[in-house]
N, C-alpha and C positions, 0 to 999 in steps of 0.2 A: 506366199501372199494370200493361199486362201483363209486358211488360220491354223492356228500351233498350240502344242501343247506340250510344254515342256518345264523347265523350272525357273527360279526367282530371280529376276537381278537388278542389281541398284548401284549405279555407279555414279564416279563424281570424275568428270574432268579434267577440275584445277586441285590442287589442295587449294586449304582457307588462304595459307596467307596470300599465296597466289593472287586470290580472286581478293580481297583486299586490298592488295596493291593496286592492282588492274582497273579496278570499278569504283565509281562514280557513285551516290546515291540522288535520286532522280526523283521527281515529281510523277504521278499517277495518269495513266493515259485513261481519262474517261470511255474513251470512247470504245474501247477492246479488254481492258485492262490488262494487257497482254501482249507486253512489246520492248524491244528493244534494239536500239539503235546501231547501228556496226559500220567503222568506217569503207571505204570501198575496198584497202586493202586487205581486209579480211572476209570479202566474198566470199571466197572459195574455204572457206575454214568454218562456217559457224552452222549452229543449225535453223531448222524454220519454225520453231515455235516462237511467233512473233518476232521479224527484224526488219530493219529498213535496208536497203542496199540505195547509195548513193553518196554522197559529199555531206555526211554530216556526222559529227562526231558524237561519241557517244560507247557505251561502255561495252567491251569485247568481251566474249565467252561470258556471257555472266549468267547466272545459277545454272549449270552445269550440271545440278545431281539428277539423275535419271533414273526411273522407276520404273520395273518390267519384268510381267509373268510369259513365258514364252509357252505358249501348244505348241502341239506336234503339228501345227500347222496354221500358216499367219494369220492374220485379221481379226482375231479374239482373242487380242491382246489381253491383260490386266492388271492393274497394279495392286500389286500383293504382299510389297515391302513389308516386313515385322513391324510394330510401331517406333524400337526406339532404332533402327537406321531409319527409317520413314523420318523422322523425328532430328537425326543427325545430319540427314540431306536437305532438309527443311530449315533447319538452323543456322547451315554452313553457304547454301544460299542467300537467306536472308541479312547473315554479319557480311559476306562477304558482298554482295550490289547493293544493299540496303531496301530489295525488293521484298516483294510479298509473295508468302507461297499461293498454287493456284492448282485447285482439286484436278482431277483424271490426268496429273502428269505437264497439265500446263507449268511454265518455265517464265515468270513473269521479272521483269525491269523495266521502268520505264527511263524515255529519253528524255535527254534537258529540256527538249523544245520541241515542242508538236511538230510533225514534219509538217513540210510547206504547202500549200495549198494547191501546189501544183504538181505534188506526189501522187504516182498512180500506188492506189490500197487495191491489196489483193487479198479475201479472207479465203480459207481453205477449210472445209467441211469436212469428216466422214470419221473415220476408225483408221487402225497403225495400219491399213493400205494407201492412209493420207499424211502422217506423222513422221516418215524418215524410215522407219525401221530398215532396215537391209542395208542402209547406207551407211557406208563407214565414217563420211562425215558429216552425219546427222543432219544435212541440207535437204534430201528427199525432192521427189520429182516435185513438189510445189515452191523448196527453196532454189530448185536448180532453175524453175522457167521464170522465179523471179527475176535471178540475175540475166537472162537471157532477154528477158523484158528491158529492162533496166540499160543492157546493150543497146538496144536497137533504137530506146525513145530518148536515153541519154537522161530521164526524170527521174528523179530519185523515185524508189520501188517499196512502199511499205509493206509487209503481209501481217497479219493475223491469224494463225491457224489454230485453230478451233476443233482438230480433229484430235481423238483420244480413241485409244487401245480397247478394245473391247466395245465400242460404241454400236447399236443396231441403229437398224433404218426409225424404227417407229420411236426409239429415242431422238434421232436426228430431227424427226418429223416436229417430237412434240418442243423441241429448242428452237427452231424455226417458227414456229407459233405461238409460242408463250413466253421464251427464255429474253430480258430484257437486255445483257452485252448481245446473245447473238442478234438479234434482233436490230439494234445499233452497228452492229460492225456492218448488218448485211445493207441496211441503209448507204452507208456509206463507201461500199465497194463497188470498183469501177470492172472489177473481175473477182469471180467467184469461180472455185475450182471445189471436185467434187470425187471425193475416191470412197467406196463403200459398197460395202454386200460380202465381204468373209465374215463377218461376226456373226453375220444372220444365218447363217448356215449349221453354226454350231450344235443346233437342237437337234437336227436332221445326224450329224455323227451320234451324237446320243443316242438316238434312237436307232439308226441301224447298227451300232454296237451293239444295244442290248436287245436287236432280234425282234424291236417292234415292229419294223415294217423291214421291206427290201427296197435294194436297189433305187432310182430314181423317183419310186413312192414314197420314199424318206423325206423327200427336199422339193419336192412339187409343189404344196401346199406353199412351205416357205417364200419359196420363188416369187408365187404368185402375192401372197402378202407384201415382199421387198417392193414388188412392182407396185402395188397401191402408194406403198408407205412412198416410196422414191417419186412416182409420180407426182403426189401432191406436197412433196418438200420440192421440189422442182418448181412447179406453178408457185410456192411462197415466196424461193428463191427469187424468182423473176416481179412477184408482184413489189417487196423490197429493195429491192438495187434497182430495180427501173426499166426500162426498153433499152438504154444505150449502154447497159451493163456487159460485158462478157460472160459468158457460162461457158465453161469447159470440166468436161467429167474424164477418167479413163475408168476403160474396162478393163478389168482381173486376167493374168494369162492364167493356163492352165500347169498349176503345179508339180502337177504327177509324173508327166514327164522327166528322167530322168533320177527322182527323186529318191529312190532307193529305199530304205528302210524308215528315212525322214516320215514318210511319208506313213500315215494309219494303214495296217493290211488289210480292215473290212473297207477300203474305200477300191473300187474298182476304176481301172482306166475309163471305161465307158462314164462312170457317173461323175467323175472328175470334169469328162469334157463337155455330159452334159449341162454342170454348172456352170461352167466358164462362159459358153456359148449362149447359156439362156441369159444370166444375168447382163455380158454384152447389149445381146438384143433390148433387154430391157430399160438398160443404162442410154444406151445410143438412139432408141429411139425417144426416148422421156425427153431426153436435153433436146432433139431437135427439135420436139415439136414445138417448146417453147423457146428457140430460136437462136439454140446456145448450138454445141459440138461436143464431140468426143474422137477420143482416137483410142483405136482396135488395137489393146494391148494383146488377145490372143494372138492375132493374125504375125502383131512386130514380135513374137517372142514363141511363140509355136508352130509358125509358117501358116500357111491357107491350109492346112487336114485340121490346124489346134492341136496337133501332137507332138510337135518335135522338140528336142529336147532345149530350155533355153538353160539348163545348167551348162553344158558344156561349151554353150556360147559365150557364158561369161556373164549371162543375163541376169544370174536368179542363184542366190546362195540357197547354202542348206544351214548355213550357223547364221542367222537363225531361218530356220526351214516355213514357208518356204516364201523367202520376197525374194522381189529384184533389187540385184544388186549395186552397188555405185552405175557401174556402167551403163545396167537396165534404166536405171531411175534417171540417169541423165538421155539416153534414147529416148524415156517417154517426153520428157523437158523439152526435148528437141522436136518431139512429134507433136504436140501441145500447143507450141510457136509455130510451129509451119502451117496449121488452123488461122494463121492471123492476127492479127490489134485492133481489128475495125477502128477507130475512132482515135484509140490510144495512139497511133501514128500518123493523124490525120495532120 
């Protein structure tokens, strides 16, 4: 989960005619452009780039092709697809929902009918520590607390996620500021969820790869930027969705643990945990002070030292090296809700 570096992949799902059969061709959700519908029995089946969970119908598995460069360690994701599979996955989605493709990975169809007005939207921010990756069925801990939402208020559940592979803080920052869908989705969300800071880190492997600096002088500098940059995507967060908005972030466990060869050998146990730990601090305290939450993914996946190992718990794969796994990503879902609905369960 902190970030990877590994090779290409692009996969697809359904076959075409599959997803021809299956899918509906559907009018354009202004409002995210990035959505799609899924009846309630297929909760447990779909992923979270844009879906609704609730009693409404609308078209299952649909563009399904997936694009993805893996490092040797998570959060700096990237999409690196050739152009003509790029081009093929792009195609066989679009004959097949009759949707439109949608840059960094986004997976776009829209629903028959704008969900109801009484739909709780939940948009999801950040980089592939917010996109699913780890998870075998592409739901990810923001699709997994949707449907746990969706449990408890009984309202249908729309998301939005807006996170992409490879995404840094100070990109995040400048979409929250400028970017017209983000800008709109965060309007209109009644919960915002927030995963990010392994991409930003990637400069600092660079460099102490190649011997420019040592140790935790690699990734100080960084840190400290994340924190500006997070900080004030944070205040914009909260100034568009409102006061009665939800904010929920998690923090990064520590991947090293465990990791074995997965894992880069210039990266030391020490500097491993003192990422995890700083960007935590920096995550947890940003959200509260503008009046959101987070939950200490070190702590539920490393124990209180941040060092134990959550592979062997089940938490945290190595294919691909290194997220949490189904089971992690549904712990966090579960830790996430236990934060609360304020309002949404009122």
């Amino acid at each position: 989960m902190t970030r990877m570096r590994v090779a290409v992949r692009c996969t697809m799902a359904l076959a075409a005619s599959t997803m021809i059969a299956g899918c509906q061709t559907h009018g354009a959700d202004q409002a995210s452009g990035d959505t799609a519908v899924l009846t309630l029995a297929t909760i447990d089946d779909v992923n979270n780039n844009g879906q609704s969970y609730g009693p409404q119908g609308g078209c299952n598995d649909c563009a399904s092709g997936w694009s993805r460069a893996h490092l040797a360690r998570g959060g700096a994701m990237r999409n690196l697809c050739g152009l003509s599979l790029g081009v093929v996955c792009l195609l066989i989605a679009l004959v097949g929902c009759g949707g439109s493709g949608n840059l960094g990975g986004q997976n776009s169809a829209a629903p028959a009918s704008s969900p109801s007005a009484q739909a709780v939207r939940i948009v999801a921010l950040g980089d592939s520590d917010a996109t699913g990756t780890g998870d075998a069925t592409g739901q990810g801990w923001a699709g997994r607390y949707a449907a746990l939402v969706h449990k408890a208020t009984g309202s249908p559940v729309h998301v939005t996620n807006l996170a992409v592979d490879g995404k840094t803080s100070d990109v995040l920052l400048t979409e929250v500021r400028s970017d017209p869908a983000t800008r709109q989705a965060l309007r209109g969300a009644q919960v915002v969820l927030l995963g990010i800071g392994g991409a930003d880190l990637n400069r600092g492997d660079e460099d102490l790869q190649a011997g420019r600096c040592t140790g935790r002088a690699c990734y100080t500098p960084l840190l400290r930027q994340f924190g500006r940059n997070f900080g004030a995507t944070v205040a914009t967060v909260r100034q568009l969705a409102g006061r009665s908005a939800l904010i929920r972030a998690i923090s990064l466990p520590n991947g090293y643990p465990g990791a074995g060869n997965a894992f880069p050998p210039f990266v030391t146990p020490g500097v491993s945990l003192y990422q995890a730990v700083t960007e935590r601090t920096i995550v947890c305290g940003t959200v509260r002070r503008y009046r959101g939450d987070c939950i200490d993914v070190v702590r539920a996946f490393n124990g209180s030292s941040g060092t134990g190992d959550a592979y062997q718990a089940g938490l945290m794969t190595k294919d691909p090296c290194c997220y949490p796994s189904a089971k992690g990503q549904q712990l966090m879902a579960q830790l996430l809700y236990r934060l609360g609905l304020g309002p949404l369960q009122s």
